[in-house]
N, C-alpha and C positions, 0 to 999 in steps of 0.2 A: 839477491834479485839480479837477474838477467841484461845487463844492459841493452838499450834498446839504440839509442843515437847518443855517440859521443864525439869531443875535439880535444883534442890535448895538444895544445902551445900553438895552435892554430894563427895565422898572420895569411891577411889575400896578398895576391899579386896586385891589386887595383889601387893605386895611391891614394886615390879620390875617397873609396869607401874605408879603407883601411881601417880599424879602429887603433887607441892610442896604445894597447899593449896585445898580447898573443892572450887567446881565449882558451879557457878549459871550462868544459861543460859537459853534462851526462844526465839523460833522460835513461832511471831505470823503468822495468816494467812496474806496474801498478801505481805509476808515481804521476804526476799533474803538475807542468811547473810555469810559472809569471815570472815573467821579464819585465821589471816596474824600470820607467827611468824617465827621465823627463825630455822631451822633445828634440831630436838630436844626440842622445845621449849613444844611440848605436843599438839601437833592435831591432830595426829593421835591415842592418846590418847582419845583424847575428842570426837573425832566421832564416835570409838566405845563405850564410852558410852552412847553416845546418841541412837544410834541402840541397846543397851543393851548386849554390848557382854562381860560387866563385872558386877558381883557382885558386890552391892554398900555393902560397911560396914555403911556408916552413908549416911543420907541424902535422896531424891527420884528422881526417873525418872515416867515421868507421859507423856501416849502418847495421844493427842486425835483427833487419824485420825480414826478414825471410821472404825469395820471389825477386821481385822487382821494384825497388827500393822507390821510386817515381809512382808506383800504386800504391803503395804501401804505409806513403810518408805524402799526405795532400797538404797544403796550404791556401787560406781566404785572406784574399785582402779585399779591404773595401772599401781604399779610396780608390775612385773611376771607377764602380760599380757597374755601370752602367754599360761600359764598354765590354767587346770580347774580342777576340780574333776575327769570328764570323761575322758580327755586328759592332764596327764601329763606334764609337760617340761621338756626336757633335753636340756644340753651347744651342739652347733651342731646341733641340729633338725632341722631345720630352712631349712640347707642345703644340707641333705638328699634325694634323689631323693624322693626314698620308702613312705617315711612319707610326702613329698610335695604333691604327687601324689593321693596315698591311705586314707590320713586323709577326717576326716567329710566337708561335705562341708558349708558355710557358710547361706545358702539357707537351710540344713535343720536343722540347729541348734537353727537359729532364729525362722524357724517355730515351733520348739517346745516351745517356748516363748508364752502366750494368751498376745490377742493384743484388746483396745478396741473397734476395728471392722477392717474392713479391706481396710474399705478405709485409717483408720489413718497408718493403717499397709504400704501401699502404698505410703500415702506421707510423711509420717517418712523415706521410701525410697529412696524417692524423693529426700527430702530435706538435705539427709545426705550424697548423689550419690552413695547409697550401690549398685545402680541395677550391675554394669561392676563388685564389690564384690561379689553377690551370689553363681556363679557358681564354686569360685575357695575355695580349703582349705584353712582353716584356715590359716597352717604350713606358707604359702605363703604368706599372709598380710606383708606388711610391718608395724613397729611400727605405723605410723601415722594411717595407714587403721586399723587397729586391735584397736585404739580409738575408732574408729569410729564405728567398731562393737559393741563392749559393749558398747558407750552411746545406740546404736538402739536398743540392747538388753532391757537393763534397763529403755528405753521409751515408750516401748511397750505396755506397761500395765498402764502408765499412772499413776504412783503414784503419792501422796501427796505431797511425800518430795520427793528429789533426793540429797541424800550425794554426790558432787564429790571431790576426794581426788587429786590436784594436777592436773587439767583438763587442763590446757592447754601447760604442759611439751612437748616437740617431736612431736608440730602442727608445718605446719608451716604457712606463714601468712593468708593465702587463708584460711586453715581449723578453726584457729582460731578466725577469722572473722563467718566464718560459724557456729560455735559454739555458738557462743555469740548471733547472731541470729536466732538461734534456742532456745537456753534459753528464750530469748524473747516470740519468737510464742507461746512454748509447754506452759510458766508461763499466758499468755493471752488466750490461746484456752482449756486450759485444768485444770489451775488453779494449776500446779505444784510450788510447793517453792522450793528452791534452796539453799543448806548449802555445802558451797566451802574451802577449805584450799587451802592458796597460800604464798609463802614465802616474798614478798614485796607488798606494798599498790600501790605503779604501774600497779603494774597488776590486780588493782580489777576489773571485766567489767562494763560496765554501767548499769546493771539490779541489780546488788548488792542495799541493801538500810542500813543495818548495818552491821557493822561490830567490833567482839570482837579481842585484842589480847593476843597473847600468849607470855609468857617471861619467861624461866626456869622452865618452870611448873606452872606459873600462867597466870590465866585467867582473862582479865580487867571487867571493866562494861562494859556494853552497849553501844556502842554509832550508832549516825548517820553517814551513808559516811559522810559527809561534817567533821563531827566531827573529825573524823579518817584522812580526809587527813589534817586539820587543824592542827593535833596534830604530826604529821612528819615533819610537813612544816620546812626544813632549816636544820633538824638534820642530822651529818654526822658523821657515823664511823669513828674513825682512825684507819688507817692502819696502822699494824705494821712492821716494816721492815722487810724483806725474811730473815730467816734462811738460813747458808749455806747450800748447800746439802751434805748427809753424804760421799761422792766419789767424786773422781775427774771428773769432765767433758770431760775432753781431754782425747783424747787416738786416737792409728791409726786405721785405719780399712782399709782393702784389696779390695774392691769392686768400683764402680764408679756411678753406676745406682740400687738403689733400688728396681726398679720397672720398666721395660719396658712390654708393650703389643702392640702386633701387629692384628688389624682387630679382636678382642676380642670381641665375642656377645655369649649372654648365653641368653637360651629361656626354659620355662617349660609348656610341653603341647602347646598350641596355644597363648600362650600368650610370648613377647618377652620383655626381662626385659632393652636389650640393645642393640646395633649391629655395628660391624665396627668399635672398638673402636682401637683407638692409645694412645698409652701413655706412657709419659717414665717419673720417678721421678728420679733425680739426687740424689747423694750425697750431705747431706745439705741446700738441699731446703725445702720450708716448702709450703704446699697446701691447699689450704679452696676447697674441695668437698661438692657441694652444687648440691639445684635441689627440687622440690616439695616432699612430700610423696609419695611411690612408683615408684620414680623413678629410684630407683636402687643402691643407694649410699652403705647402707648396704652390699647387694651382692656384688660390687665391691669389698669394701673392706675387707670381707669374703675368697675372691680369694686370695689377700695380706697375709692375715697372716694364709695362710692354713687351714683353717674351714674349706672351702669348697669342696670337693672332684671333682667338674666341673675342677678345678685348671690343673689337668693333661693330659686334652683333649687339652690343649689350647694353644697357640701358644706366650709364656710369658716366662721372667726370673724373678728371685726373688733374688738380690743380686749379680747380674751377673751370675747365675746358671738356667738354662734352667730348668724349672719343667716338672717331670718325667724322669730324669736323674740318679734316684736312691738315691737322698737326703733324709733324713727324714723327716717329719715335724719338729721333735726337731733342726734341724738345720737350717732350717730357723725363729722358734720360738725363737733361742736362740738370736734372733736381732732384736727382737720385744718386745714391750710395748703396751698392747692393753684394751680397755674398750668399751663398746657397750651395746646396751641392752639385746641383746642376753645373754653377760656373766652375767649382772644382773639378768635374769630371772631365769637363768640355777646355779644359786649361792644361796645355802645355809646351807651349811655346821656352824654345830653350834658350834664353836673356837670363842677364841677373835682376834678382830682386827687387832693384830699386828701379830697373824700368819697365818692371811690373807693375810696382806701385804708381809709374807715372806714366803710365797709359792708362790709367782711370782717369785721368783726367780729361780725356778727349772718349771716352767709352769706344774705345777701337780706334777712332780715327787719331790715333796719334802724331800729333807734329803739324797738323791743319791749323794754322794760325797761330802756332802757339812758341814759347820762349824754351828749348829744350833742356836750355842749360837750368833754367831757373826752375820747370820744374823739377827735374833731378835733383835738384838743391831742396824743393818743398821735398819731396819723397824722400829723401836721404834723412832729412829732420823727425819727419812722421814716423817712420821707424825706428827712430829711436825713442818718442816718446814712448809706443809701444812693448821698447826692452828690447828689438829686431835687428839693433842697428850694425851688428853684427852677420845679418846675413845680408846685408846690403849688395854685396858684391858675389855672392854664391850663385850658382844658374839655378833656376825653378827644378827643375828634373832632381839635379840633385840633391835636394832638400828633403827631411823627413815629411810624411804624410802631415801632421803638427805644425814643423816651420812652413808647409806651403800655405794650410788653412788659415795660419798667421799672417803672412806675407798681404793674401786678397783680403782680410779682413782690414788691412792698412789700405789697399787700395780701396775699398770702398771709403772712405776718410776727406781721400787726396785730394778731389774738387770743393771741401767746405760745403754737400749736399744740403739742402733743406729736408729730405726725408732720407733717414737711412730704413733699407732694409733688410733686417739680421736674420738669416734662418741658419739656427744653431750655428753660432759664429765660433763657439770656444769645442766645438768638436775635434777632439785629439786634441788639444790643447793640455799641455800640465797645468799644476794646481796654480804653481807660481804665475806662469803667462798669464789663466784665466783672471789672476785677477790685477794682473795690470791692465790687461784688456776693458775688463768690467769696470775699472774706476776710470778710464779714459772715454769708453761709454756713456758714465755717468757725468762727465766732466761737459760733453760735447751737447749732451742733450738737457742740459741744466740752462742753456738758451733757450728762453722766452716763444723765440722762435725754429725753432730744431723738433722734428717731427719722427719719431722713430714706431718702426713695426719690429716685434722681435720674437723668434721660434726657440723654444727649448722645451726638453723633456725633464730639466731638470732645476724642481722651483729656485735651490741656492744660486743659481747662475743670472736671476731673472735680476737685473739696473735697479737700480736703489728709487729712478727715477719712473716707473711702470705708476700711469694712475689709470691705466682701462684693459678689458679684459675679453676676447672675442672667443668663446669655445666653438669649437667646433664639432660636430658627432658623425662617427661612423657608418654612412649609410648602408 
């Protein structure tokens, strides 16, 4: 078989990214290969060398997809989705009339994509159900649909290779069935190969045929699936016992109802994201908010913790305070804990870690009355309950897509909130982190008084502590 992308003894110029030894790797033709490693481990290191976005100081990159190696050889990532070159992202955008409304539409974004004719053009739309996506903005995808546009984006043209980085995070079952079957087709009808990062050997798909991994910056041999799940077989992390949390859990609060809404429906343009809704969260209860991609989980919980400027029209309290009463946002943020992908996309401020994590404490307003030293001190603690406390000192940028989702998931923590609210917190997360994260979850909301919302597509992920259930359906 023909080599297609290879490195042999490969080392970048970048200290920063460097990994811990020289890389050899080789995609041949009709081969499919997962990069498994867990969070930091250097895959997203290794993909962009392989698309050549670093300087080698020793070693080669040799491509031979014939043409123009940059069409030839695409890459998706998808954390900060939502941004582009042309279109920016900001924290908030999302739910802004102006920019839901006025932004590009999806119809002609794609069209400016060359497609290699138009019938593929067609059933790439087909087969991806982009046609009900074309007519609406971007702004307004939900995470799952916004997948969906860049993989259509980046199959359009039918390349060679297709780097996906992290492809099946924030699907949920349906689409990542759909996924996997289209890897399939597009690798049978079009002769595309397939180079994936994914954080456990679980989730390799069936189209995968090897697989390298990744361990602290090194990269293994070669092997076969068969080889790769063979060499996992039986192995199990230990878990370490949870760190205390740096605050006490207990404390009284004034309120009874978190969250009530009465006949709650919010609609943009002709399209209705929800309607009629009831709902009331109590004091101490904890919720799984669930429901397909674009069905609205997001925006509801946008409404919660004040994102959304819709909030004021509506017929809703937030803590037992009737919205639009003259509260601020900061007052009801000051009872919140929140992570989404929204704040992922809309984050990147280049600080370390840990004063990331203690700038949740002030929700932006950092340092406004507050002891800096000491929280740093709380933040520096909280991450380590977490298993983070390692990246304490790393700047945000430079962290994997993984340790960053990590990182805000800690800040969400760092004020001792009364409600946290989780939409898919352990997204890129490996096996080990998810579940230090998930028993610190359960540890935190195991007070009487601790009120928790939480988004996953995938039931194993769901707090040990979930007693209510909010579905949501696809309109």
């Amino acid at each position: 078989m023909a080599s297609l992308v290879s490195l042999r003894s490969a080392v970048i110029s970048n200290p920063f990214r460097r990994l811990a030894a020289p890389v050899d790797f080789e995609l041949n033709e009709g081969e499919h290969i997962a990069l498994v490693g867990d969070n930091g481990s250097g895959k997203s290191t290794l993909i962009s060398m392989l698309s050549g976005g670093f300087y080698l100081r020793e070693g080669t990159l040799r491509h031979n997809l014939g043409g123009e190696a940059y069409k030839a050889m695409k890459t998706v990532r998808f954390n900060g989705a939502y941004g582009t070159t042309e279109f920016p992202y900001y924290y908030q955008q999302r739910w802004h009339a102006q920019e839901r409304e006025n932004g590009a539409l999806v119809r002609d974004l794609l069209s400016q994509e060359p497609a290699v004719d138009e019938h593929w053009r067609n059933e790439l739309y087909d087969l991806l159900g982009m046609e009900p996506l074309l007519d609406r903005t971007i702004m307004v995808l939900s995470s799952g649909e916004l997948r969906r546009y860049h993989l259509t984006r980046a199959l359009l043209s039918a390349p060679k290779v297709l780097v996906l980085e992290a492809p099946f995070i924030g699907l949920d079952p349906e689409t990542r069935e759909l996924l996997c079957n289209l890897m399939e087709l597009v690798s049978a009808r079009l002769g595309v190969s397939f180079i994936m990062t994914l954080t456990d050997v679980e989730m390799i798909p069936p189209l995968v045929t090897h697989v390298y991994f990744l361990t602290e910056g090194r990269c293994s041999d070669k092997m076969t699936r068969q080889e790769a799940l063979d060499s996992v077989t039986g192995r199990h992390k230990v878990q370490p016992a949870l760190l205390p949390f740096p605050f006490s859990l207990s404390g009284k609060v004034s309120y009874e109802n978190a969250v009530r809404m009465r006949n709650v429906s919010i609609s943009y343009g002709e399209r209705t994201i929800f309607s009629g809704l009831d709902w009331t969260v109590r004091r101490g209860e904890a919720w799984n908010v669930t429901g397909p991609n674009g069905s609205g989980k997001s925006t509801l919980l946008s409404l919660v913790c004040a994102d959304n400027p819709r909030a004021y029209s509506l017929d809703m309290d937030l803590f037992d305070v009737r919205r639009g009463t003259g509260e601020s946002i900061w007052d009801i943020k000051k009872h919140i804990g929140y992570l989404s992908s929204e704040m992922h996309s809309g984050y990147n401020d280049n600080i370390p870690a840990i004063e990331v994590v203690a700038g949740g404490m002030a929700d932006g307003n950092a340092g406004t009355g507050r002891n800096l030293t000491e929280d740093l001190a709380v933040s520096g603690r909280l991450l380590e309950v977490f298993g983070a406390g390692n990246l304490a000192q790393r700047l945000f940028p430079t962290l994997s897509s993984g340790e960053q989702r990590l990182v805000l998931l800690v800040r969400a923590f760092v004020k001792n909130p009364d409600l946290l609210i989780l939409d898919e917190p352990f997204q890129g997360l490996d096996s080990h982190r998810r579940s230090i994260a998930k028993a610190a979850i359960e540890r935190f909301c195991s007070e009487e008084n601790k009120t928790l919302l939480f988004v996953t597509h995938f039931p194993e992920e769901l707090p040990g502590v979930i007693d209510n259930t909010l579905q949501l359906r696809k309109n």
